[in-house]
C-alpha positions as CSV (number, residue, x, y, z in Angstrom):
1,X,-31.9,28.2,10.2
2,X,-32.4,24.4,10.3
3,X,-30.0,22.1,11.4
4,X,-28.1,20.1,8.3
5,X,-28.1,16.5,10.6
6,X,-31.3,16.3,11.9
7,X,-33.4,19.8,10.6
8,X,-33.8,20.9,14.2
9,X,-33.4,24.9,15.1
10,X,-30.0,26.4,15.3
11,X,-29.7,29.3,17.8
12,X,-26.9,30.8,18.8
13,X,-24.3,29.8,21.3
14,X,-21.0,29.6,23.0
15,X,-19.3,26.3,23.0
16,X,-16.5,24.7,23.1
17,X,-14.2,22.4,20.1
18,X,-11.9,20.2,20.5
19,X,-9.9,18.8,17.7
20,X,-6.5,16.9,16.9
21,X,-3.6,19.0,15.7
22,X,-0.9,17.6,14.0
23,X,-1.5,14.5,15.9
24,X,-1.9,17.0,19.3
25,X,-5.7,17.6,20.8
26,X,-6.3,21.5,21.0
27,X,-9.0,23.4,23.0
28,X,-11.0,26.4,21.6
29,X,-12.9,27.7,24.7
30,X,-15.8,30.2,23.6
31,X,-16.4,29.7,20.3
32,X,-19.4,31.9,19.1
33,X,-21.4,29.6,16.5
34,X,-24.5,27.7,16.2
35,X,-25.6,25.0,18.2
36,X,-28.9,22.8,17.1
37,X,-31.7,22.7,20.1
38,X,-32.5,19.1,19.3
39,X,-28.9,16.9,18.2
40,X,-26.9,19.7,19.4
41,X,-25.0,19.6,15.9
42,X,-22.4,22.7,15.8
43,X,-21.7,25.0,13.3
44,X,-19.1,28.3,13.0
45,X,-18.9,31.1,10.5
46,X,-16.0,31.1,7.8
47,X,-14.9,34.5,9.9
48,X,-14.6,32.1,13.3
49,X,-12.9,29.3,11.4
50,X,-10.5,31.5,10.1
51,X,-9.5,33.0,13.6
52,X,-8.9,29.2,15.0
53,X,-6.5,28.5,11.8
54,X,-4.8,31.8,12.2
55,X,-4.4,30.6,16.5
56,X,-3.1,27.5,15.2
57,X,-0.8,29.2,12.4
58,X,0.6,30.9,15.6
59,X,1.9,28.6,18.0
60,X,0.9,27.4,21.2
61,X,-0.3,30.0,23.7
62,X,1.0,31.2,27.0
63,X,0.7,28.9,29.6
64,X,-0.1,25.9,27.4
65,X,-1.6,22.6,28.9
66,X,-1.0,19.3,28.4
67,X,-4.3,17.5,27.5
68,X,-4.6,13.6,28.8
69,X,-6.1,11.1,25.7
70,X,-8.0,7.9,26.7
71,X,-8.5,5.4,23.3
72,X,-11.3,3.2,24.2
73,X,-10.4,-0.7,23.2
74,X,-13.7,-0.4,21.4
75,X,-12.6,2.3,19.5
76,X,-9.1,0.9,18.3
């Protein structure tokens, strides 16, 4: 499979995604997807993106952490 960014070859990986939550930033630690060899573009399955809405539809987990945020001047 080609990568959609840059048309470099996916191959399959273990990663990690970070997105914002209702305003919060969540951590998904080993999510299986695709990860291109050359940009490093990511992609998951519909199966995987439905288990991380399903986590999210649940709560927080055990032993939550609070994650720090830095906004770069550059970026406001």
């Amino acid at each position: 499979m080609n990568c959609p960014s840059c048309r470099g070859h996916m191959v399959e990986a273990v990663f990690d995604v970070a997105e914002l939550f209702n305003g919060e930033p969540v951590v998904f630690r080993g999510v299986r997807g695709l990860r291109c060899s050359q940009c490093g573009e990511t992609e998951i399955s519909a199966d995987v993106a439905l288990e991380i809405e399903d986590l999210l539809l649940e709560g927080p987990p055990a032993g939550e952490e609070r994650a720090r945020v830095y906004v770069l001047h550059s970026a406001a």
